[in-house]
C-alpha positions as CSV (number, residue, x, y, z in Angstrom):
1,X,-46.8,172.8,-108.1
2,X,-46.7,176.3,-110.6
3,X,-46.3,175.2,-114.2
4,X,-43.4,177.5,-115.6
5,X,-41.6,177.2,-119.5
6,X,-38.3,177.7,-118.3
7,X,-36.8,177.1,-121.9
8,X,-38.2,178.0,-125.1
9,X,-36.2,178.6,-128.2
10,X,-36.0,177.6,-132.0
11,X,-34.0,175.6,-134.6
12,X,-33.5,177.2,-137.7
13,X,-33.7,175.4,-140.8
14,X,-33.0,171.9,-139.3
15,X,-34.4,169.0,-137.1
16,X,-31.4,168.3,-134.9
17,X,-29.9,171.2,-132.3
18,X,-30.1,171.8,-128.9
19,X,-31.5,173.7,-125.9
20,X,-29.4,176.6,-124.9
21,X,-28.8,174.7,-121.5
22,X,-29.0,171.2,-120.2
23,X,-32.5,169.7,-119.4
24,X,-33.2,169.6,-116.1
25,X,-34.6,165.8,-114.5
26,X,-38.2,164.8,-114.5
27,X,-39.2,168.5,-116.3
28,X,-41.3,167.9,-119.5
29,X,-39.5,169.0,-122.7
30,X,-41.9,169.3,-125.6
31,X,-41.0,170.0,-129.7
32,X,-42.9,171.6,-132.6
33,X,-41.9,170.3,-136.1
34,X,-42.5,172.7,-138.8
35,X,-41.8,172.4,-142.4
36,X,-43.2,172.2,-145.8
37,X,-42.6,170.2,-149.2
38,X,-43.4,172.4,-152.7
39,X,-44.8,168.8,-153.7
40,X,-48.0,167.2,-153.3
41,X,-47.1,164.6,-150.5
42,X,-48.1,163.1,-147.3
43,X,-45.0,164.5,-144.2
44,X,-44.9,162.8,-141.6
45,X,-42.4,162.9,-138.2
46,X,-41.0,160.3,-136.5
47,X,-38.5,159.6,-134.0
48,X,-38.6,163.0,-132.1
49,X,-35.7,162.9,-129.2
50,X,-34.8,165.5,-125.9
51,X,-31.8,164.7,-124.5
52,X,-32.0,160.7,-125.5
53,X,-35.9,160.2,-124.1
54,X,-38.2,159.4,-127.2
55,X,-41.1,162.3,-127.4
56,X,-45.1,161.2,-128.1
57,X,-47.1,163.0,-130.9
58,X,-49.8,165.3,-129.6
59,X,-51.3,167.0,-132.4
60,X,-50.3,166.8,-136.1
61,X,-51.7,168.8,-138.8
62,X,-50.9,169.3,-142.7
63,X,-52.3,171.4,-145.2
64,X,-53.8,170.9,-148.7
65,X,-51.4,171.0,-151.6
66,X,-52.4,174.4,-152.6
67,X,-50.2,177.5,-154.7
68,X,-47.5,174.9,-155.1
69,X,-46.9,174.5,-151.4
70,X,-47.8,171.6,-148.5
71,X,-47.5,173.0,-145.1
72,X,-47.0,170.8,-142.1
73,X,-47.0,171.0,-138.1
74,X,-46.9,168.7,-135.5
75,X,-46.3,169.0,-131.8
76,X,-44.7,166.2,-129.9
77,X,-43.8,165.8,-125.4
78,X,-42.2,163.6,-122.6
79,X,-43.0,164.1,-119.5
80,X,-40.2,163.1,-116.5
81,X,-37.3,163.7,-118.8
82,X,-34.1,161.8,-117.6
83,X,-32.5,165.5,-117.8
84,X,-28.3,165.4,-118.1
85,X,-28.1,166.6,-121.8
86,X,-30.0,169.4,-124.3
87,X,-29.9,167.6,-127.5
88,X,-33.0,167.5,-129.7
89,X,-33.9,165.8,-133.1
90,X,-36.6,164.4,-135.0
91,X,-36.8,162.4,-138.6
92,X,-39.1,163.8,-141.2
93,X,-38.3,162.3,-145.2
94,X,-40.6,164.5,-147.3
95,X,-40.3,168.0,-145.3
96,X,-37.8,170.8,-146.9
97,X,-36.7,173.3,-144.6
98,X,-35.9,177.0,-145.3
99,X,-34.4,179.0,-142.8
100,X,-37.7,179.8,-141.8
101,X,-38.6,176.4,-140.8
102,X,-37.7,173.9,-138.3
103,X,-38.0,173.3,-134.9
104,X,-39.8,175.4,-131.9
105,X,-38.4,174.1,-128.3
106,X,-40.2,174.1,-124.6
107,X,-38.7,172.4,-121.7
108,X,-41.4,173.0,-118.7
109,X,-41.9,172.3,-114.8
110,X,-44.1,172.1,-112.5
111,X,-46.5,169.6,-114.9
112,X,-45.3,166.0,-112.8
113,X,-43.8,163.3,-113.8
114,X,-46.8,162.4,-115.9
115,X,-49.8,164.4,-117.6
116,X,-52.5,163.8,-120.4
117,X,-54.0,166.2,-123.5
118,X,-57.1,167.6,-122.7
119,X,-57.5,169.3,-125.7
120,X,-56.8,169.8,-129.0
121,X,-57.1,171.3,-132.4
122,X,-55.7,172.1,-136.4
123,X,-56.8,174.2,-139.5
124,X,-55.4,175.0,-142.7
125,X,-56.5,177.0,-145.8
126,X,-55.3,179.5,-148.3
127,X,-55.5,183.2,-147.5
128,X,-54.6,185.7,-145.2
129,X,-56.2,184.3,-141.9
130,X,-53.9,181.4,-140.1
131,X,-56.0,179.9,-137.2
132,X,-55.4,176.7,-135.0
133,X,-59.4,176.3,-134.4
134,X,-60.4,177.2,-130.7
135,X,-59.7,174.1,-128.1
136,X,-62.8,174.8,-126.6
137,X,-63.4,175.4,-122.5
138,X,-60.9,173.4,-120.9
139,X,-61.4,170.5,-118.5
140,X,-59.7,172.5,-115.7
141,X,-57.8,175.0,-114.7
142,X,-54.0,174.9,-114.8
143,X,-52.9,174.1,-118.1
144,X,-50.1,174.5,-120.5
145,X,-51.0,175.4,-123.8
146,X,-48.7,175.0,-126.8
147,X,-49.3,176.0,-130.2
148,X,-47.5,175.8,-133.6
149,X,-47.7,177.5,-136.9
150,X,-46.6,178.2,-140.7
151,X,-47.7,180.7,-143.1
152,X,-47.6,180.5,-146.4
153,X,-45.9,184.0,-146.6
154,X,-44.8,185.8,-144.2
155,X,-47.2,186.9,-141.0
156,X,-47.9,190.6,-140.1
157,X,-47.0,190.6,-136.8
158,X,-47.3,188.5,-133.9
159,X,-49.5,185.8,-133.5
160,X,-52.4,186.3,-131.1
161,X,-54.1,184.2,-128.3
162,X,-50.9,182.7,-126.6
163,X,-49.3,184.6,-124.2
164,X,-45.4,183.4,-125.5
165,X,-44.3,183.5,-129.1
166,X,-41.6,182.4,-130.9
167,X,-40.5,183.0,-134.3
168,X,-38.4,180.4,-136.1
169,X,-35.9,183.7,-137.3
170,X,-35.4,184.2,-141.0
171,X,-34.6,188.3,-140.8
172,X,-37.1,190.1,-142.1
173,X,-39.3,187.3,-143.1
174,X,-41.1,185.0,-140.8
175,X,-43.1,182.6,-141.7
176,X,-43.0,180.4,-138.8
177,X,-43.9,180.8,-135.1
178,X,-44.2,179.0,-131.3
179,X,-46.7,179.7,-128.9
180,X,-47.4,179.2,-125.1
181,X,-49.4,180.4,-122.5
182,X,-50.5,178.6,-118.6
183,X,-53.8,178.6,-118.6
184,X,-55.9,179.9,-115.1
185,X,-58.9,180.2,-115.7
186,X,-59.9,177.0,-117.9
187,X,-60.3,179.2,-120.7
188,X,-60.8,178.8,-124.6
189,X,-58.0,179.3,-127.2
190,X,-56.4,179.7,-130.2
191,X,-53.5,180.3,-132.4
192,X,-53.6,183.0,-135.0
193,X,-52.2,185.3,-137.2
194,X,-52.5,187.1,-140.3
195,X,-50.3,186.3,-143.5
196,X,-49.7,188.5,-146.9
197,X,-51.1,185.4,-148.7
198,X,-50.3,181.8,-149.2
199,X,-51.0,178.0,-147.7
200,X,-51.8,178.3,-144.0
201,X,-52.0,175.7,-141.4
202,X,-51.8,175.4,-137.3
203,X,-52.5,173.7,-134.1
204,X,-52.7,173.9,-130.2
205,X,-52.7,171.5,-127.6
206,X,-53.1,171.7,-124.4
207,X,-51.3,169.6,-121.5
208,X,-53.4,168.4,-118.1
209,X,-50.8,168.1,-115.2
210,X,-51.0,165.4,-112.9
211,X,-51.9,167.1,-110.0
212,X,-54.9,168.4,-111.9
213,X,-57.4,169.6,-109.4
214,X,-60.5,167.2,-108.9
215,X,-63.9,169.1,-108.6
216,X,-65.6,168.6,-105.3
217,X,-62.4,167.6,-103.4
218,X,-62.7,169.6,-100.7
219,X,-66.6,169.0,-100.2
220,X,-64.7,165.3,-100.0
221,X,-62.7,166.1,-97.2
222,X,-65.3,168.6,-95.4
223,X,-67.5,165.7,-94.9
224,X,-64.6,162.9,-93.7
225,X,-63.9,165.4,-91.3
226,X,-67.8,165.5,-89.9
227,X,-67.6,161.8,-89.4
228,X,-64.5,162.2,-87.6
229,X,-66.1,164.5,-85.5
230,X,-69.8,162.6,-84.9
231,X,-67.7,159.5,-84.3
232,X,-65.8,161.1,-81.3
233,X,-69.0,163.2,-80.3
């Protein structure tokens, strides 16, 4: 079955909102929490929801305290959501939210009604250049890749390397940003941008459907099919 993202959208400036239309049953939903405290602490998410099924954390990443500022992201999924509703929410204590901050949305198809990571990455600094890190060749072909980010100040354009992107909208200043791309050709990739300055961080993921294609498969079936054919012979 095709992998497609056939929602994507943002929540701006809060964890809780909603999809602009109802989840669809056993489609995966996935959420990217992004936020940031002016403190040194440790954030942390918890409880991330889609329509009343509890989400699983796929890559997390925060930044050093640096220029005043701690920068977080975290990506979270479900796979066979129980569809019916296109509420989302997740619980974060120490992250403040600006209207540049929040939450970036998926809900996609075509991945079964269960999958695995196959890859992952993060990276954080201070500077101009925001980068997830490459994943590294994937295991196969046929993934969805999802990445998330936050710039200390605000990126000069769009991020490169995912095919999708989705800025958490502040006006003119956008700080935040969504990625996604379906992977054919079990590529490398990553997430990245270039900021005016500040505390950087990011991170990818990518998702392995069930229906993954196994390598040497059909040589599998080639040769049933010669027994078959000396046993009747």
């Amino acid at each position: 079955m095709t992998i497609a993202v056939v929602q994507r959208t943002y929540v701006s400036g809060a964890l809780s909102g909603s999809y602009p239309s109802n989840i669809t049953a056993t489609n995966s939903v996935f959420v990217a929490v992004i936020s940031f405290n002016s403190s040194n602490v440790t954030i942390a998410t918890s409880a991330v929801t889609v329509a009343g099924q509890s989400l699983t954390k796929l890559v997390e990443a925060q930044s050093a305290y640096l220029n005043s500022q701690t920068n977080y992201v975290s990506i979270w999924g479900a796979a066979n959501s129980p569809g019916g509703s296109k509420t989302v929410s997740a619980t974060s204590p120490n992250s403040s939210l600006n209207p540049a901050d929040g939450l970036v949305i998926w809900e996609a198809s075509g991945l079964g009604t269960s999958w695995a990571v196959d890859k992952s990455n993060s990276g954080s600094g201070s500077g101009t250049a925001v980068s997830s890190g490459a994943t590294g060749a994937l295991s196969n072909a046929g993934q969805l890749v999802l990445g998330a980010m936050l710039a200390g100040q605000q990126t000069t354009g769009t991020p490169t390397g995912l095919t999708n992107t989705q800025a958490i909208d502040a006006g003119a200043f956008q700080y935040s940003w969504g990625g996604d791309s379906i992977d054919s050709t079990a590529a490398s990739y990553t997430f990245a941008a270039t900021a005016t300055s500040g505390t950087n961080v990011a991170a990818i993921v990518t998702v392995n459907p069930a229906s993954a294609p196994v390598k040497g498969g059909k040589q599998r079936i080639i040769n049933r099919q010669a027994i078959v054919r000396a046993s009747i012979w």
